[in-house]
C-alpha positions in Angstrom: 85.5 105.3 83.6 87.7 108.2 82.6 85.7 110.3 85.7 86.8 107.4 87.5 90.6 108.4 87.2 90.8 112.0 87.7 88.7 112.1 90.6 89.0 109.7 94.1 86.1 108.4 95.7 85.0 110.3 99.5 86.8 108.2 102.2 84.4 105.9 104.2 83.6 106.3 107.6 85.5 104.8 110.3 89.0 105.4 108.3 91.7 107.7 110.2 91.8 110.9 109.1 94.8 112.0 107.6 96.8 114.7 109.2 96.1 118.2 108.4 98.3 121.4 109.4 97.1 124.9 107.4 97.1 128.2 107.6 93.9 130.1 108.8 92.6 133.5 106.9 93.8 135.6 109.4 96.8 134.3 110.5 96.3 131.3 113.1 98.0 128.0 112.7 95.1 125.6 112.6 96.4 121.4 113.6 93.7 118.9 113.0 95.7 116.5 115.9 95.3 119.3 118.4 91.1 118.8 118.5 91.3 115.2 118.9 89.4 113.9 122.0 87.4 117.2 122.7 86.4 118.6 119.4 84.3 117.5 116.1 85.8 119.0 113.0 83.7 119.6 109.6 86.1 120.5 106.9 84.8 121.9 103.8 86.7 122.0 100.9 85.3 124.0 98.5 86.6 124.5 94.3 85.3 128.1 93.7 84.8 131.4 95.5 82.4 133.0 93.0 79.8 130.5 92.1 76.1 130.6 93.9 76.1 127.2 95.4 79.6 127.7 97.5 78.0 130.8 98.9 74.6 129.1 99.6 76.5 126.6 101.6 79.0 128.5 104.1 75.8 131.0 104.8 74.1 127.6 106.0 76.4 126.4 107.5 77.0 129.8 109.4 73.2 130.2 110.3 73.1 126.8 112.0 77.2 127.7 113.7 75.0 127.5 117.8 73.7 124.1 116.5 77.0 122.8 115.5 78.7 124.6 118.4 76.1 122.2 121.1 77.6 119.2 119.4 81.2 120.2 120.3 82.0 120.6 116.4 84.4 123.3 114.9 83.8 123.7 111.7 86.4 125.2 109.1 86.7 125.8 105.4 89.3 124.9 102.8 90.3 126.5 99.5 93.7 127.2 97.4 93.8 130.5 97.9 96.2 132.3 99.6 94.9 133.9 102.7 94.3 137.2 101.8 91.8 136.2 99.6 90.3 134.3 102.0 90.1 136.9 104.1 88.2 138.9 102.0 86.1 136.3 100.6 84.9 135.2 104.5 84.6 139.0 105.4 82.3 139.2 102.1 80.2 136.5 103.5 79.8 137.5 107.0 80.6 133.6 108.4 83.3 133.2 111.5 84.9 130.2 111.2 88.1 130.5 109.9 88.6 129.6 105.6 92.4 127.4 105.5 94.8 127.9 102.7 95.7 124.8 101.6 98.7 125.2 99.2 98.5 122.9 95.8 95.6 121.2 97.6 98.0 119.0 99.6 95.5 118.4 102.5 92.7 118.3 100.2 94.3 115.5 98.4 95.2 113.4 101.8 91.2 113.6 102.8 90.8 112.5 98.7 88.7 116.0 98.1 91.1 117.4 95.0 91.3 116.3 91.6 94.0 113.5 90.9 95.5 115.4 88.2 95.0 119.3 89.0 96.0 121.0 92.1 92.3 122.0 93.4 89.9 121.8 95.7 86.7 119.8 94.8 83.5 120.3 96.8 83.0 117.7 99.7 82.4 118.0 103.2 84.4 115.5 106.0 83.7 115.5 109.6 86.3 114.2 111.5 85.0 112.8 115.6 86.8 113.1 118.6 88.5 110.0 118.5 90.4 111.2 115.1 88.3 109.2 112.4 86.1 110.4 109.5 82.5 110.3 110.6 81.2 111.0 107.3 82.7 112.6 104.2 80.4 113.4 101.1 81.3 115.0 97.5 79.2 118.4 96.5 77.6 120.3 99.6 75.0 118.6 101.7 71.8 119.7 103.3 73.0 121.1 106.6 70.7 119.4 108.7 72.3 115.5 107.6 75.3 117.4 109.2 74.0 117.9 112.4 72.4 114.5 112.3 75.7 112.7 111.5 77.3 114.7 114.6 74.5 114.4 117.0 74.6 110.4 116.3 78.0 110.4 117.1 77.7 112.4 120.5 74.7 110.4 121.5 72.1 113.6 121.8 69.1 114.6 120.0 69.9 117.2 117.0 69.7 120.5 118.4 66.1 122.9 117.3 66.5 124.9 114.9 68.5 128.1 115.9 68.0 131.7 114.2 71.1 132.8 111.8 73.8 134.0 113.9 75.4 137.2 113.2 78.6 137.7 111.9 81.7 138.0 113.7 85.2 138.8 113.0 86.6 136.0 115.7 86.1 132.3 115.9 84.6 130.3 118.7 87.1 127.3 118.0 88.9 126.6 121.1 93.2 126.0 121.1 93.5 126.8 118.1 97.5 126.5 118.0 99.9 129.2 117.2 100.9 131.5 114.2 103.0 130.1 111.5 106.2 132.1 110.7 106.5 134.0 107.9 107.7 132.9 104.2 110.9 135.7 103.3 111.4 136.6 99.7 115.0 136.6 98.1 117.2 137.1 95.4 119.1 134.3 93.9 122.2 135.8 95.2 121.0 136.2 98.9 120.1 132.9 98.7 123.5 131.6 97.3 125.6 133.7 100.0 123.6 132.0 102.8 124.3 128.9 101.4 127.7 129.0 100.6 128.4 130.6 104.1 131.0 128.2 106.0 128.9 125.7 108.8 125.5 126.5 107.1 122.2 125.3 107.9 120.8 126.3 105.0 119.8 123.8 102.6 118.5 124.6 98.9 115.2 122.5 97.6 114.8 122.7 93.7 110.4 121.8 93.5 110.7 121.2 90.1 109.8 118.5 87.6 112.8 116.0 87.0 112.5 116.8 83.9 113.4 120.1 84.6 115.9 119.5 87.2 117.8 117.5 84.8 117.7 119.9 82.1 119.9 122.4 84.5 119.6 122.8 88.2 122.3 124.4 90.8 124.7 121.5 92.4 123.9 122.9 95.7 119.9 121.9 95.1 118.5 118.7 96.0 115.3 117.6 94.0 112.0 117.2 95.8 109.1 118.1 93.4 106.4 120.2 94.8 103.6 117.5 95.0 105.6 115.1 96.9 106.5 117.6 99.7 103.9 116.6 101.6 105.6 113.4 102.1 108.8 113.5 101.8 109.8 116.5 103.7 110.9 114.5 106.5 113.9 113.9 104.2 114.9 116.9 104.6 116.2 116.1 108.5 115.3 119.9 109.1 112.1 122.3 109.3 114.1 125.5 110.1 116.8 127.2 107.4 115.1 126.2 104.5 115.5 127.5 100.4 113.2 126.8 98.1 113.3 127.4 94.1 111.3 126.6 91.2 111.7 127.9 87.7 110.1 131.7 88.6 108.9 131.6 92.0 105.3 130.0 92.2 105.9 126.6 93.4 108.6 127.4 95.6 106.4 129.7 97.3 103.7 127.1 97.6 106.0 124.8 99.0 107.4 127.7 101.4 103.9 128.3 102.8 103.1 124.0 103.1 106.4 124.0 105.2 105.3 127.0 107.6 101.9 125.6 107.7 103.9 122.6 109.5 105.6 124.9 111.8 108.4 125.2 110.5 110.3 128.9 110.5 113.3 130.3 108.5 112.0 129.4 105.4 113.1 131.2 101.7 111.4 131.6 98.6 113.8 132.2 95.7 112.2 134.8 93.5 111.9 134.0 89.6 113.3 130.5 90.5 116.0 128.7 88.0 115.2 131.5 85.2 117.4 134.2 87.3 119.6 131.9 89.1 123.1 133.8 88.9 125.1 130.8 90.4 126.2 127.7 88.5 124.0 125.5 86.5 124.6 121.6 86.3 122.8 119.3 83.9 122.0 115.6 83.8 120.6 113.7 87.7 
């Protein structure tokens, strides 16, 4: 069925979770690996920020966080937007747990909750045990109580009673939550080509493009590793510090900036409006 291919199926329980390294709302450099063995994890990737039923959900979710919290779970949500918008959106909502920005969906993909084709979010909840493998993982929003049942299974206890709604607060109760990621810099095409043509530099440029479009023109400094296979592939790049990224105008290349700091990597570029103001030479062909 045509659904069939634009969409994965949940993962099954029992498989390893893939890793996941975001950016929180406010800042915090959230690692999946860093929970394993002492912490639960729900992850919540969610498509929209303005639509009744994502709302519903996180206010659940947020009302039951003591309940969860007795199970030793974290919980955390996931969406495409960057994280001042998440920021506003969780401050909006009143919930604590900290909303990830997951650039292009790249995490959301690994835990098969995105859209083969576009770079989104689709609604589907994954807990992830202690011992680092999915526990359950469900497409759309579940009743919050199936949650708590799934996690008290796993931790051998009786589900929690009911607990009023907590109030909102402006922290989170997750515990080691890592470190802050580094900050993405802005530059000019000609910034970036000084620093690269500087004798003994670290710098190296990453074009994010299409192939198509990196053999249309590209610069010969550039080495071609589209946006959507970052994810994989940056180990290719033998480096996480002094890194350039360009697109054609700027938007992937930021994406791909953020992904990398998100990994802890620092002394990362963005080359703003890409290819189309690139004032150093052009090559054609691959």
């Amino acid at each position: 069925m045509i659904a069939d291919l634009l969409s994965w199926k949940p993962l099954a329980a029992g498989t390893a979770a893939t890793p996941l390294s975001l950016t929180a709302d406010e800042g915090t450099w959230i690692k999946l690996a860093d929970f394993k063995t002492h912490l639960n994890v729900v992850l919540i990737f969610f498509r929209r920020m303005d639509d009744n039923a994502t709302e519903a959900f996180l206010k659940a979710v947020q009302a039951q966080s003591a309940r969860f919290e007795e199970l030793d779970c974290g919980i955390f949500g996931v969406h495409t937007a960057r994280t001042d918008k998440l920021r506003e959106f969780r401050s909006r909502l009143g919930v604590n747990f900290f909303l990830l920005y997951d650039p292009m969906a790249f995490a959301a993909r690994g835990f098969r909750a995105s859209s083969r084709v576009r770079p989104i979010c689709k609604d589907t909840v994954v807990i992830v045990g202690k011992d680092g493998n999915v526990l359950h993982s469900q497409r759309g929003f579940p009743d919050v109580e199936e949650l708590l049942s799934v996690l008290a299974r796993a931790e051998g206890k009786a589900v929690p009673p009911p607990a009023a709604p907590a109030p909102a607060a402006s922290g989170s109760t997750i515990r080691d939550p890592g470190k802050g990621p580094a900050a993405v810099r802005d530059i000019e095409s000609a910034e970036a080509i000084r620093m690269l043509e500087e004798k003994d530099t670290p710098f190296i440029l990453v074009d994010v493009r299409s192939k198509a479009e990196w053999e249309r023109e590209h610069s010969p400094l550039a080495r071609l590793i589209p946006v959507d296979e970052l994810p994989h592939r940056y180990a290719e790049l033998k480096q996480t510090t002094h890194v350039i990224f360009v697109c054609q105008a700027g938007g992937r290349s930021a994406a791909a900036a953020e992904f990398m700091t998100s990994i802890g990597a620092s002394d990362v570029f963005n080359v703003l409006g890409g290819m189309s103001e690139w004032t150093g030479p052009k090559v054609s062909g691959s």
